[in-house]
N, CA, C and O atoms as CSV, one atom per row, in Angstrom:
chain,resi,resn,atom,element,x,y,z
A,1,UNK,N,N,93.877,130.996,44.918
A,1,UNK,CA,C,92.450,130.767,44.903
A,1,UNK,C,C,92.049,129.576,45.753
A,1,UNK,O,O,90.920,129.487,46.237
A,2,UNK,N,N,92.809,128.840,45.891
A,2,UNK,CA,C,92.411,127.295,46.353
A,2,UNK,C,C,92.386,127.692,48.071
A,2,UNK,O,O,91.788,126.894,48.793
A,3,UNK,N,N,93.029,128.913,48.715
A,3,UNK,CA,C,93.154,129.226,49.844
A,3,UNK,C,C,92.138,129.692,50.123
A,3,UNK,O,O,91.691,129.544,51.261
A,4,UNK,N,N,91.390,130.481,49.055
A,4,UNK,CA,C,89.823,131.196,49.582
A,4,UNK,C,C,89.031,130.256,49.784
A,4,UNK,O,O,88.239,130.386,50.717
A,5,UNK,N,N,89.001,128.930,48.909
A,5,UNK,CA,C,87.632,128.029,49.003
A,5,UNK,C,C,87.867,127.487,50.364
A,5,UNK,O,O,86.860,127.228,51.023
A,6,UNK,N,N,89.137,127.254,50.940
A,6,UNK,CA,C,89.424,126.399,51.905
A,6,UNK,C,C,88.959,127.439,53.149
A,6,UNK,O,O,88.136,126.804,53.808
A,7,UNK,N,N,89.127,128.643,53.682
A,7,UNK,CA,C,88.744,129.358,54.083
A,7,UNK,C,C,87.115,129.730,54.364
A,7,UNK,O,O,86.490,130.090,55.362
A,8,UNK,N,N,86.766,129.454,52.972
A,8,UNK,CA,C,84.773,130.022,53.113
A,8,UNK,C,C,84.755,128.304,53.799
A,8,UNK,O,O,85.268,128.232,54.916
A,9,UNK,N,N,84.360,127.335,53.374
A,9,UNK,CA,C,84.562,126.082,53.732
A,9,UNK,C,C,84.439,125.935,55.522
A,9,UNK,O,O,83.462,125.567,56.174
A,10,UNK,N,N,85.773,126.357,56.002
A,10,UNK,CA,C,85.801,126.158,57.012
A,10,UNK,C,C,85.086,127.177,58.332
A,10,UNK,O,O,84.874,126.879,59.508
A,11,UNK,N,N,84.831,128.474,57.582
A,11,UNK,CA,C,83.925,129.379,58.312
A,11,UNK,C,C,82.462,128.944,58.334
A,11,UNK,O,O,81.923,129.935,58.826
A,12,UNK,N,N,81.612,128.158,58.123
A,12,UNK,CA,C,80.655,127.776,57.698
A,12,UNK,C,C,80.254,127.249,58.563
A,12,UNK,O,O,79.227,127.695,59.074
A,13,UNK,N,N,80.751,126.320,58.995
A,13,UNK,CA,C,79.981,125.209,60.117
A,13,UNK,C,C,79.934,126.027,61.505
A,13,UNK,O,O,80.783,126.870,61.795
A,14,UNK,N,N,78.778,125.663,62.380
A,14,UNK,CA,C,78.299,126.101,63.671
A,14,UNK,C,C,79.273,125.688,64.478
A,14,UNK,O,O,79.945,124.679,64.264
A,15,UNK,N,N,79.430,126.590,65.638
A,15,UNK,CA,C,80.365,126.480,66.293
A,15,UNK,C,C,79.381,126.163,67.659
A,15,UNK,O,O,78.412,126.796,68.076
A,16,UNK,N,N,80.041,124.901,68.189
A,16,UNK,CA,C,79.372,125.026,69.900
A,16,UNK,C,C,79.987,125.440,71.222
A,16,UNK,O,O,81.057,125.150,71.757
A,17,UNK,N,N,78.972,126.208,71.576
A,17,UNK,CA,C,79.463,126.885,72.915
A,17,UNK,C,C,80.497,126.381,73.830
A,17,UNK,O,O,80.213,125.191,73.968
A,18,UNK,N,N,81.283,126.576,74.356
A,18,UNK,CA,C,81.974,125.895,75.368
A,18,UNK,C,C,81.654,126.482,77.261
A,18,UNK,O,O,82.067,126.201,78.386
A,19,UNK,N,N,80.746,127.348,76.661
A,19,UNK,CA,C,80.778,127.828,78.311
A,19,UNK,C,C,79.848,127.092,79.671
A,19,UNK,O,O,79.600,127.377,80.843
A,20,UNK,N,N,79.575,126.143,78.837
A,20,UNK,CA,C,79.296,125.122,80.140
A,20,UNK,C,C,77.309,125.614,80.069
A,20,UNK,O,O,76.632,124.919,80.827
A,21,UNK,N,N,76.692,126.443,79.432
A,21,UNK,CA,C,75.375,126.865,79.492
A,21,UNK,C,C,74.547,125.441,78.712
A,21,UNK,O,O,73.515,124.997,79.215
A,22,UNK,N,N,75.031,124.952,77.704
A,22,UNK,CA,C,74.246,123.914,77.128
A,22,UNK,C,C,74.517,122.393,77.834
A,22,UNK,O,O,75.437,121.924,78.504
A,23,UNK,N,N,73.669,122.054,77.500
A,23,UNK,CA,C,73.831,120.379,77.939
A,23,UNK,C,C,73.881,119.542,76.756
A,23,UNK,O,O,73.365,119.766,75.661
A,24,UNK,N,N,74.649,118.441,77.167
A,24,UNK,CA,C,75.133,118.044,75.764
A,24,UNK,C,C,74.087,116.815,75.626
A,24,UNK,O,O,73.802,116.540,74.460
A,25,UNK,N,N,73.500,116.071,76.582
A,25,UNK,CA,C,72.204,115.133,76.647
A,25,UNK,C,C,71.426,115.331,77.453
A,25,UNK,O,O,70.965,116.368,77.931
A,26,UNK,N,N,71.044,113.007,77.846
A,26,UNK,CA,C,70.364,112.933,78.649
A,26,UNK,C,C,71.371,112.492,79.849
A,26,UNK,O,O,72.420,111.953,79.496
A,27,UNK,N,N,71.124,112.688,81.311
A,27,UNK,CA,C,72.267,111.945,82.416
A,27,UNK,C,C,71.761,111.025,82.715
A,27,UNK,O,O,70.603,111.168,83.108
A,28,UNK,N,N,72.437,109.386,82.686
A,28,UNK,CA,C,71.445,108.559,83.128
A,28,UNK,C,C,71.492,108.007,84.514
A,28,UNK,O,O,71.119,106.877,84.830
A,29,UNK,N,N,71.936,108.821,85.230
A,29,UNK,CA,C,72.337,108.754,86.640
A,29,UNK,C,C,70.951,109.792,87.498
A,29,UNK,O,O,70.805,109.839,88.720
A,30,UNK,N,N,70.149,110.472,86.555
A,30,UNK,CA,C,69.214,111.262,87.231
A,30,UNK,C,C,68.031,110.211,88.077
A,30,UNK,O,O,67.887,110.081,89.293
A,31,UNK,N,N,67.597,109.828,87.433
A,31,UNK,CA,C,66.331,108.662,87.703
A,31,UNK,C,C,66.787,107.290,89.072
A,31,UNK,O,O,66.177,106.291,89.453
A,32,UNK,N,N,68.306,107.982,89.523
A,32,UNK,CA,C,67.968,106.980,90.680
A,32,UNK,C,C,68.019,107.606,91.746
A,32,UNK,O,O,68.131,108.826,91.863
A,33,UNK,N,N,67.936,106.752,92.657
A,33,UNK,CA,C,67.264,107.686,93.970
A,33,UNK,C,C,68.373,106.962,95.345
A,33,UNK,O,O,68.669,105.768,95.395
A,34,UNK,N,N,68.790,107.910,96.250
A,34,UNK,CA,C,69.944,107.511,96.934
A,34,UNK,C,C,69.468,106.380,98.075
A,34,UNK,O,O,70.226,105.699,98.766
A,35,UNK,N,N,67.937,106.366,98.081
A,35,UNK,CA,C,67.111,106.171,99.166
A,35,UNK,C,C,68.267,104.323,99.713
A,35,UNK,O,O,68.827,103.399,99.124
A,36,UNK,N,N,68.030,104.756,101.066
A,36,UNK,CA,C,68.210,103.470,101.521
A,36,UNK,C,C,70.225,103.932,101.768
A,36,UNK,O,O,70.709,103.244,102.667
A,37,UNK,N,N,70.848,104.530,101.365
A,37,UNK,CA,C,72.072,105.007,102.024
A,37,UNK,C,C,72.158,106.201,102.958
A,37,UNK,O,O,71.502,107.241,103.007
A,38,UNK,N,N,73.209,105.716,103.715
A,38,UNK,CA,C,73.679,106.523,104.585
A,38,UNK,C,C,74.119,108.424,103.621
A,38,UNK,O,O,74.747,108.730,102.608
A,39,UNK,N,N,73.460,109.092,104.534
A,39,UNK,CA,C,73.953,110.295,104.320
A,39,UNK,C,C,75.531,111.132,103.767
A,39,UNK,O,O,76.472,111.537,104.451
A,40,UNK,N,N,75.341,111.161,102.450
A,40,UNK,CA,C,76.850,111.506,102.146
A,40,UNK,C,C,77.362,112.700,102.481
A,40,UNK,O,O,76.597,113.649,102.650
A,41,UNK,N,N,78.838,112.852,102.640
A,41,UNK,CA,C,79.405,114.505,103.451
A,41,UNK,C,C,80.136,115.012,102.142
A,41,UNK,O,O,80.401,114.322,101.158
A,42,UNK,N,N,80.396,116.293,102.319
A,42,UNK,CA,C,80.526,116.797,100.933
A,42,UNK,C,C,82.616,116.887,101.146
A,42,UNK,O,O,83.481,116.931,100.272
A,43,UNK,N,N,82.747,116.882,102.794
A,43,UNK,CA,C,83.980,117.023,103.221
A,43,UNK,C,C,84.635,115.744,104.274
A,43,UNK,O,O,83.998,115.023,105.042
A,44,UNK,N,N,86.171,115.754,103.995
A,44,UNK,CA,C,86.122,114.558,104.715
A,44,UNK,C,C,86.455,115.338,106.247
A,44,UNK,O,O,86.818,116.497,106.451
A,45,UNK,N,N,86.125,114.003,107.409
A,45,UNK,CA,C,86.336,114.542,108.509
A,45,UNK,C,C,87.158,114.632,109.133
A,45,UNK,O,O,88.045,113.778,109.116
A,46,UNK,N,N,87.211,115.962,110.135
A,46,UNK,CA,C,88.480,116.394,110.498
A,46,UNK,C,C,89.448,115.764,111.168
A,46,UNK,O,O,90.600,116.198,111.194
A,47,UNK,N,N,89.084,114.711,111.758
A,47,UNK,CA,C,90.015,113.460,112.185
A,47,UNK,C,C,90.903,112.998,111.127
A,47,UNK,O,O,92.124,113.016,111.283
A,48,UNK,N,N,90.322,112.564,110.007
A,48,UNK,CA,C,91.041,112.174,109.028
A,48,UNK,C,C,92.205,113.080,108.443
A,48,UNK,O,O,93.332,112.584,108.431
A,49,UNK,N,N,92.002,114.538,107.891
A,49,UNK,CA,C,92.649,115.483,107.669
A,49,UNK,C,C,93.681,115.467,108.663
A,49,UNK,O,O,94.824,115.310,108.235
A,50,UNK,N,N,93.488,115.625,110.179
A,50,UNK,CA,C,94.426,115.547,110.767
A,50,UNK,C,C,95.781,114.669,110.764
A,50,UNK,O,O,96.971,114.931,110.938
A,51,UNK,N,N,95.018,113.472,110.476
A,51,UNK,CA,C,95.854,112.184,110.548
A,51,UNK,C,C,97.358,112.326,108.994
A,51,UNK,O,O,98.545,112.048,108.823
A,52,UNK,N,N,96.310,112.872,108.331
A,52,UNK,CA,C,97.156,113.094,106.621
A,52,UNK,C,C,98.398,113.727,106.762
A,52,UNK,O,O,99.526,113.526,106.313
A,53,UNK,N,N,97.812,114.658,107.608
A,53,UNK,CA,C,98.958,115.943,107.924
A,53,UNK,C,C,100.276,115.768,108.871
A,53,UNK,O,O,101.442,116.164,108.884
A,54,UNK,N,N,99.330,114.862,109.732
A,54,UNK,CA,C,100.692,114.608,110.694
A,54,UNK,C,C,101.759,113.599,110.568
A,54,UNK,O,O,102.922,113.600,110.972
A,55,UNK,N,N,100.836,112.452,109.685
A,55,UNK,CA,C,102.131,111.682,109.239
A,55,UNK,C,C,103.153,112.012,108.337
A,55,UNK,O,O,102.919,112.655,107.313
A,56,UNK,N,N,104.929,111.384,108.831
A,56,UNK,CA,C,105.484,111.900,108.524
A,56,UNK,C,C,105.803,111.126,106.859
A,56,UNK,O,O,104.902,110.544,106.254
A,57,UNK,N,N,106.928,111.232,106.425
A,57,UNK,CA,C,107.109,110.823,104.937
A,57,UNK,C,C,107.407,109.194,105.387
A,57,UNK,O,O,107.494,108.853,106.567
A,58,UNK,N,N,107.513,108.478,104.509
A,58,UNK,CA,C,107.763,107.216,104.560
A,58,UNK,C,C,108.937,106.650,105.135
A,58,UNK,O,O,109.997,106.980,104.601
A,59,UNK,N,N,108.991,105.766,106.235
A,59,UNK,CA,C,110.271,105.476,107.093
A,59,UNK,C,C,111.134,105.133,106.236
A,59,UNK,O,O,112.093,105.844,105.936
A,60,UNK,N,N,110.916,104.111,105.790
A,60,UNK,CA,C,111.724,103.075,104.840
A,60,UNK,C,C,111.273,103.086,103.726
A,60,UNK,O,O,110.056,103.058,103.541
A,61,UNK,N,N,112.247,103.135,102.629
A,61,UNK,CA,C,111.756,103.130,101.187
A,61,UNK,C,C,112.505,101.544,100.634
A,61,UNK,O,O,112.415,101.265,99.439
A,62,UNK,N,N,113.226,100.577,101.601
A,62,UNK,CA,C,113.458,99.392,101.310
A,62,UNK,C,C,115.524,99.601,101.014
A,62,UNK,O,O,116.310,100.549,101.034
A,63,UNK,N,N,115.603,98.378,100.815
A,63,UNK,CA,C,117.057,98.029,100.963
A,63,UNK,C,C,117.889,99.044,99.662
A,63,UNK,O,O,117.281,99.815,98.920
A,64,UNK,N,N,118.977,98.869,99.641
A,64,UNK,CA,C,119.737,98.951,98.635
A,64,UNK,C,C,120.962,98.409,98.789
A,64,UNK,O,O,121.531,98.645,99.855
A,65,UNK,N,N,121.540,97.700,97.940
A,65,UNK,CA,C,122.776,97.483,97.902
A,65,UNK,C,C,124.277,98.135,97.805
A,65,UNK,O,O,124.727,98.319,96.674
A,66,UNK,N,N,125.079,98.496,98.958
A,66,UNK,CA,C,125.784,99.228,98.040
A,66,UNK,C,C,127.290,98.342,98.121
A,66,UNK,O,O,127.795,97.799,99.104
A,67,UNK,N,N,127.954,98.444,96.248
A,67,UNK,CA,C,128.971,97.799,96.259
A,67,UNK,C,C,129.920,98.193,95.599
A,67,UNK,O,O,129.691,98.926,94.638
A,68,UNK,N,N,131.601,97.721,96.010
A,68,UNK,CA,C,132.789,98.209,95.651
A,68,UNK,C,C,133.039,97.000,94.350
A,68,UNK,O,O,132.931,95.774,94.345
A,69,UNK,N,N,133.390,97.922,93.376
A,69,UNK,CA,C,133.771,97.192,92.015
A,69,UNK,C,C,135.357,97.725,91.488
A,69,UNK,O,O,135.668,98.894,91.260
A,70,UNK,N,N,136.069,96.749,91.394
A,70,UNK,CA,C,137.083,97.428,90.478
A,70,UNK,C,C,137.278,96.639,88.729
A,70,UNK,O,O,137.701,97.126,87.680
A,71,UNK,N,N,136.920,95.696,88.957
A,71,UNK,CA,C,136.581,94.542,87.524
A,71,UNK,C,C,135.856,95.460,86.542
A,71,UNK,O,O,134.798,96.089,86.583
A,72,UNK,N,N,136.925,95.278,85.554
A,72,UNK,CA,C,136.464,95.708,84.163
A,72,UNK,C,C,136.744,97.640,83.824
A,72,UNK,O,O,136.586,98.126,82.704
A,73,UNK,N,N,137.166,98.452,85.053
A,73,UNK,CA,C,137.486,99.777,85.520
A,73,UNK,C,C,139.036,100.126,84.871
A,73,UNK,O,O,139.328,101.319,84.782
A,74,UNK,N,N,140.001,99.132,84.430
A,74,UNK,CA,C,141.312,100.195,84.643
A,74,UNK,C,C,141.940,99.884,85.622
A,74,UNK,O,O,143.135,100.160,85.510
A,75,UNK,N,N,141.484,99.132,87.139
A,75,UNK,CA,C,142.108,99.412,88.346
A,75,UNK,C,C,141.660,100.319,89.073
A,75,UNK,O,O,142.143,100.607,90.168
A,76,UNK,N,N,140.324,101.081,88.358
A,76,UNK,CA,C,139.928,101.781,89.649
A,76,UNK,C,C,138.610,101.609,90.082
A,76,UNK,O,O,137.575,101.312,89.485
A,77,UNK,N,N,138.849,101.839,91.158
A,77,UNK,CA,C,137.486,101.428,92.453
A,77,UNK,C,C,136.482,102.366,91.777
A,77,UNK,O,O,136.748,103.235,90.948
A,78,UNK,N,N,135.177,102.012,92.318
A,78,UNK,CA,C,133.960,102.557,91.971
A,78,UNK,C,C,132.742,102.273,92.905
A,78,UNK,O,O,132.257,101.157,93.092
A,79,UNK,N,N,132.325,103.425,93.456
A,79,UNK,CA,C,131.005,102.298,94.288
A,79,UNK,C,C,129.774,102.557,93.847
A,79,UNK,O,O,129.455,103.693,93.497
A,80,UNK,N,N,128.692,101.219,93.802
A,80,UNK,CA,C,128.003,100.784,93.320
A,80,UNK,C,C,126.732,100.712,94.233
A,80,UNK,O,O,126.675,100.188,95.345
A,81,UNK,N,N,125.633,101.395,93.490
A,81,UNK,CA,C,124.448,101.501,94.253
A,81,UNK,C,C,123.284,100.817,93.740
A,81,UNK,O,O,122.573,101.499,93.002
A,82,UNK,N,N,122.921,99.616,93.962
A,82,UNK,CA,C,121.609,99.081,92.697
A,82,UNK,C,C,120.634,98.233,94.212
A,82,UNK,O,O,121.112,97.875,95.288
A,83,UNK,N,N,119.534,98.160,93.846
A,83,UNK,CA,C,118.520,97.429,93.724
A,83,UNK,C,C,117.477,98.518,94.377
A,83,UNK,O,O,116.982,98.301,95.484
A,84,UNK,N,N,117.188,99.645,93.661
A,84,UNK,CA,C,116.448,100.326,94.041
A,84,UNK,C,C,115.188,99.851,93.434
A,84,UNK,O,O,115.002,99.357,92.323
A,85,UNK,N,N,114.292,100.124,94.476
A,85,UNK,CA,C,112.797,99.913,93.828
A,85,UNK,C,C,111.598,100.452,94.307
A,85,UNK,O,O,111.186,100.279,95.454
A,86,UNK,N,N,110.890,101.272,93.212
A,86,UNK,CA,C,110.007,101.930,93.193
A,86,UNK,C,C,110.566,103.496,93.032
A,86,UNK,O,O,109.875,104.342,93.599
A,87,UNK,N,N,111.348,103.807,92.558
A,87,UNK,CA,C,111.876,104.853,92.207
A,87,UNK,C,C,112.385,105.236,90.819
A,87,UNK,O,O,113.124,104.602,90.065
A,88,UNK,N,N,111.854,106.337,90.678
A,88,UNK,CA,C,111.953,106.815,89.067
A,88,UNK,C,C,113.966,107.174,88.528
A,88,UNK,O,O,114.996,107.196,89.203
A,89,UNK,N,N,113.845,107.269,87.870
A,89,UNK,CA,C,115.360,107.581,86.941
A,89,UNK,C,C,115.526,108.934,87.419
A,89,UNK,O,O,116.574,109.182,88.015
A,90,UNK,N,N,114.480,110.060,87.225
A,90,UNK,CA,C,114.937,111.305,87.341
A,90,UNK,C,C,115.439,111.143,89.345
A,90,UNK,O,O,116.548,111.454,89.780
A,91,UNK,N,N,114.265,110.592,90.210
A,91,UNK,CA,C,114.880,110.637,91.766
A,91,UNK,C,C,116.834,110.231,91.784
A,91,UNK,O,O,117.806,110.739,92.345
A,92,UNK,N,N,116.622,109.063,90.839
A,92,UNK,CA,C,118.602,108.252,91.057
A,92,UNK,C,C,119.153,109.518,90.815
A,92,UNK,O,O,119.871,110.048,91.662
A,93,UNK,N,N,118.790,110.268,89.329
A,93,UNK,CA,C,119.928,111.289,89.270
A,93,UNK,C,C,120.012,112.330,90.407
A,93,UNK,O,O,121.088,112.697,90.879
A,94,UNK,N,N,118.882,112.753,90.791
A,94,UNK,CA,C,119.239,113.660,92.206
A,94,UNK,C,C,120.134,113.102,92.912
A,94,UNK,O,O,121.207,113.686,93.067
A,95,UNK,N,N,119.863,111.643,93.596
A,95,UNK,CA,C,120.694,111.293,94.360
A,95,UNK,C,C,122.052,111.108,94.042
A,95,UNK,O,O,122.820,110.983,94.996
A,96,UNK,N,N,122.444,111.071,93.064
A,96,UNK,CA,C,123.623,110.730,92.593
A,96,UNK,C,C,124.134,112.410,92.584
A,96,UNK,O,O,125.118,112.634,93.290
A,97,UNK,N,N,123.697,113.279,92.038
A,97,UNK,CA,C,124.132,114.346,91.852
A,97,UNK,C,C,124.298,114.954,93.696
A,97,UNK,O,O,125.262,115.622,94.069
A,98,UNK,N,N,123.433,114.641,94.385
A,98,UNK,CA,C,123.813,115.068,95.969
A,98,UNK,C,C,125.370,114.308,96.223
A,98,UNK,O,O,126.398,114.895,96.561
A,99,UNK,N,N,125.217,112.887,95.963
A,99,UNK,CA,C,126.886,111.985,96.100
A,99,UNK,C,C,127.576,113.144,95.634
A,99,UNK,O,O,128.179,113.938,96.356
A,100,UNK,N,N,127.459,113.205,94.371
A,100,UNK,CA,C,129.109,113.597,93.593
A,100,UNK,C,C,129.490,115.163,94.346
A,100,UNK,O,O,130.667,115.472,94.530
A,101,UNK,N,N,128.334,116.097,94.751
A,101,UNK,CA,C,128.692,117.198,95.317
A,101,UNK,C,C,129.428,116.982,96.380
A,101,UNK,O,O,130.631,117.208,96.507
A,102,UNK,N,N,128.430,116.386,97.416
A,102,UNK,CA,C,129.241,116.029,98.787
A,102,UNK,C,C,130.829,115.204,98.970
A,102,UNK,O,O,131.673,115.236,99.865
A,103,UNK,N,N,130.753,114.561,97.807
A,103,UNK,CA,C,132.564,114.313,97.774
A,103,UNK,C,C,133.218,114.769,97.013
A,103,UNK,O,O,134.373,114.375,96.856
A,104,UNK,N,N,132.659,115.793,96.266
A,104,UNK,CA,C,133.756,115.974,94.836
A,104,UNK,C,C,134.164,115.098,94.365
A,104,UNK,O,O,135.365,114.826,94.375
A,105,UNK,N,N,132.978,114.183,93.639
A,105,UNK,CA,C,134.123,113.270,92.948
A,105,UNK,C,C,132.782,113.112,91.882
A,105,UNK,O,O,131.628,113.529,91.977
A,106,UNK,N,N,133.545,112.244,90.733
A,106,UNK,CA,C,132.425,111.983,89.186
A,106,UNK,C,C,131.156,110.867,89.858
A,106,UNK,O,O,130.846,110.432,90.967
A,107,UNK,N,N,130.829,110.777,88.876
A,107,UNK,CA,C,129.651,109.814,88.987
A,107,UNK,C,C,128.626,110.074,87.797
A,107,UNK,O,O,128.501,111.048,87.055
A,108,UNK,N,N,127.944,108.880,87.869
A,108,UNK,CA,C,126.984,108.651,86.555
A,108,UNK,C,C,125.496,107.547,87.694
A,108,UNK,O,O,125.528,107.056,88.822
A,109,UNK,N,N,124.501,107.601,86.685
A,109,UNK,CA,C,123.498,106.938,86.464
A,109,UNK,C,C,123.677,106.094,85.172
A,109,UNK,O,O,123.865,106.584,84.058
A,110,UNK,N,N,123.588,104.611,85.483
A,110,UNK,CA,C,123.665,103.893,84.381
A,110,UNK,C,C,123.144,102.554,84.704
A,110,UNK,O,O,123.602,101.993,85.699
A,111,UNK,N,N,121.725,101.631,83.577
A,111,UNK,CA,C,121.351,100.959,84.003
A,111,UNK,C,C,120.515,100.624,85.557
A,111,UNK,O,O,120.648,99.753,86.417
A,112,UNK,N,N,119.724,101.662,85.406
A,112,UNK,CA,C,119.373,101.352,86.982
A,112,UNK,C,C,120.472,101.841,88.526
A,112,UNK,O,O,120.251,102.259,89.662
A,113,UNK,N,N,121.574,101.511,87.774
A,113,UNK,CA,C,122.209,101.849,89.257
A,113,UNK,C,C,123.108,102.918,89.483
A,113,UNK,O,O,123.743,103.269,88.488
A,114,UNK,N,N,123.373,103.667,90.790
A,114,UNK,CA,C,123.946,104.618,90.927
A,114,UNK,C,C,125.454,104.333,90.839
A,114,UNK,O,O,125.837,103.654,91.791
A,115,UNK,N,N,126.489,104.687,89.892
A,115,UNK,CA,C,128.478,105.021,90.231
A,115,UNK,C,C,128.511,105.829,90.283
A,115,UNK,O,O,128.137,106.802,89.628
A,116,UNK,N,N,129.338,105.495,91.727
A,116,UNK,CA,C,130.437,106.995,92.361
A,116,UNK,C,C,131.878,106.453,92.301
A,116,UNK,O,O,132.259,105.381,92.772
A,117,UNK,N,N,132.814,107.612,91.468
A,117,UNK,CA,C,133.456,107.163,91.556
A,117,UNK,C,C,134.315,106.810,92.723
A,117,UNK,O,O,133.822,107.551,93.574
A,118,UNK,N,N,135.129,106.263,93.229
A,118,UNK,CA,C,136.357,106.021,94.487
A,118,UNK,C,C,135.959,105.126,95.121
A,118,UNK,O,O,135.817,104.135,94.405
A,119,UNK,N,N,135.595,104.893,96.523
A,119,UNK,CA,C,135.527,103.500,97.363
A,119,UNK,C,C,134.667,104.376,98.194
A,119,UNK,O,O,134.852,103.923,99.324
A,120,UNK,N,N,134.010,105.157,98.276
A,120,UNK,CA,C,133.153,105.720,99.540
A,120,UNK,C,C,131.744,105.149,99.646
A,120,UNK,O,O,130.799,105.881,99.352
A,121,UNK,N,N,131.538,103.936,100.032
A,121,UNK,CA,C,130.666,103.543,100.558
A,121,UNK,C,C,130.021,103.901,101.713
A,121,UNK,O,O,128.793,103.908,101.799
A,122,UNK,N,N,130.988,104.291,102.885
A,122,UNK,CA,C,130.421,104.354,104.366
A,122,UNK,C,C,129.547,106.081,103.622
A,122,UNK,O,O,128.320,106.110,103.523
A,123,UNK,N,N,130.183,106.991,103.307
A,123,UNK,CA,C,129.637,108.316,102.700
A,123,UNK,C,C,128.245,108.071,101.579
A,123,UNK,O,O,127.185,108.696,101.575
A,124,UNK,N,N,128.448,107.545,101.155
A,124,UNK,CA,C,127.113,106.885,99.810
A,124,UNK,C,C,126.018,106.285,101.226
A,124,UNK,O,O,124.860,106.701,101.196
A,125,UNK,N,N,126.285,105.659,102.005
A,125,UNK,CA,C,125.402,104.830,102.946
A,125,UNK,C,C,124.732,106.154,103.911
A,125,UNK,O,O,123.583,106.303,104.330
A,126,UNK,N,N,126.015,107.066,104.073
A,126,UNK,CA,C,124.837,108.135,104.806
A,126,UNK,C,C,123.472,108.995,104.444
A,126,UNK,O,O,122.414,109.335,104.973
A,127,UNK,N,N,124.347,109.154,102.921
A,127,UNK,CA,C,123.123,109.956,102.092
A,127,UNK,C,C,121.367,109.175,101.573
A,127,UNK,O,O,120.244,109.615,101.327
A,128,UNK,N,N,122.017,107.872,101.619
A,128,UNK,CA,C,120.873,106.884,101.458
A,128,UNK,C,C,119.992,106.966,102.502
A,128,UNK,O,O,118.766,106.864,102.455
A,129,UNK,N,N,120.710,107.161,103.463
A,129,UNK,CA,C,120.118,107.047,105.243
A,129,UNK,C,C,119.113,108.287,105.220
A,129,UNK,O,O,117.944,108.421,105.581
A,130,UNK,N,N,119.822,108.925,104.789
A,130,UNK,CA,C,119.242,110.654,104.930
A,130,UNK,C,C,117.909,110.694,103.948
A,130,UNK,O,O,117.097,111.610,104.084
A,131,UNK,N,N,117.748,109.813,103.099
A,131,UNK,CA,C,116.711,109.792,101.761
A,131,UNK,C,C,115.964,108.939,102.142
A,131,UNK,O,O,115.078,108.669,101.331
A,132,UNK,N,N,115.947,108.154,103.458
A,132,UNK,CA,C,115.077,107.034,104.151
A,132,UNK,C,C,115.237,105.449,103.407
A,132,UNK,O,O,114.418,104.540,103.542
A,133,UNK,N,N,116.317,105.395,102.719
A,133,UNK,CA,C,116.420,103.929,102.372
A,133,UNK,C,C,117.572,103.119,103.436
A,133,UNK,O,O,118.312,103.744,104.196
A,134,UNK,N,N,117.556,101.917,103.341
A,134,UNK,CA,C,118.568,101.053,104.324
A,134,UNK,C,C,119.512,100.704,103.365
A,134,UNK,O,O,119.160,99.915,102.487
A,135,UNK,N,N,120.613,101.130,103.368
A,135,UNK,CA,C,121.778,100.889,103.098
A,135,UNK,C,C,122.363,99.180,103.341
A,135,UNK,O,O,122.257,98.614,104.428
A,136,UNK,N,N,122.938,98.578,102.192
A,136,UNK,CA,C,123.231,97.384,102.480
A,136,UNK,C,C,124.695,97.178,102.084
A,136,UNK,O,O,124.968,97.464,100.918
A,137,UNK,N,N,125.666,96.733,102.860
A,137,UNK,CA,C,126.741,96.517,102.467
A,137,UNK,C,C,127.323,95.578,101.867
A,137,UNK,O,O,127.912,94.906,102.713
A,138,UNK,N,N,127.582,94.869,100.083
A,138,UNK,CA,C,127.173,93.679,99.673
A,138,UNK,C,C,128.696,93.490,98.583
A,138,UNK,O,O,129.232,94.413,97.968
A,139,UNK,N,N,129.090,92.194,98.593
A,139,UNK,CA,C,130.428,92.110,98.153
A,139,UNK,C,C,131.417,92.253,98.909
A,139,UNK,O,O,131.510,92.140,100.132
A,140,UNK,N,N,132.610,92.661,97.660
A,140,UNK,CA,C,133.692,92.964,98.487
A,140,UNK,C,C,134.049,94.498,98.397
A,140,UNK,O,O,134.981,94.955,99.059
């Protein structure tokens, strides 16, 4: 029983249109007048469009470090990709996942920075190249 009252209850109240026919006030943007500006365009101009289109993606997306670690590993090498910036977590894992294909070898995202495993830096530095960042060679 307690399901019927809740039911009549909620059928009851007016429902408002959503199809865009009513107005919901007053706009208080009607009552001014553009007078005294330059003529507005409804499109931008085709110079501009052009310009959008033809530039290419961003040269440089800034440095990165890349470095050989074996401290704290076991004895084994690892190379090390950090000081990325302005780039999201999901972009590192792409890049990291392009590394580990192109050498067959493991790798992780952790803390900000990209490990691959082995010593391939000069290989890690190309793919960076290829993604428009500058590769930095830092440590030992």
């Amino acid at each position: 029983m307690g399901w019927i009252t809740i039911d009549k209850q909620m059928s009851g109240p007016k429902r408002i249109p959503t199809d865009g026919g009513q107005k919901f006030g007053h706009n208080p943007f009607d009552a001014l007048s553009s007078e005294g500006f330059p003529p507005g365009t409804e499109t931008l101009p085709a110079d501009s469009a052009q310009t959008k289109q033809t530039k290419s993606p961003r040269k440089n997306r800034g440095s990165v470090d890349i470095i050989r670690q074996t401290a704290g590993r076991g004895g084994k090498t690892v190379t090390v990709v950090k000081g990325f910036v302005g780039i999201g977590l999901p972009e590192k894992e792409q890049l990291a996942k392009a590394m580990q294909k192109a050498y067959g070898t493991g790798g992780t995202v952790k803390n900000g920075q990209i490990e691959i495993q082995g010593d391939k830096r000069a290989e890690v530095a190309r793919i960076l190249s290829e993604a428009n960042f500058r590769p930095v060679f830092a440590g030992g």
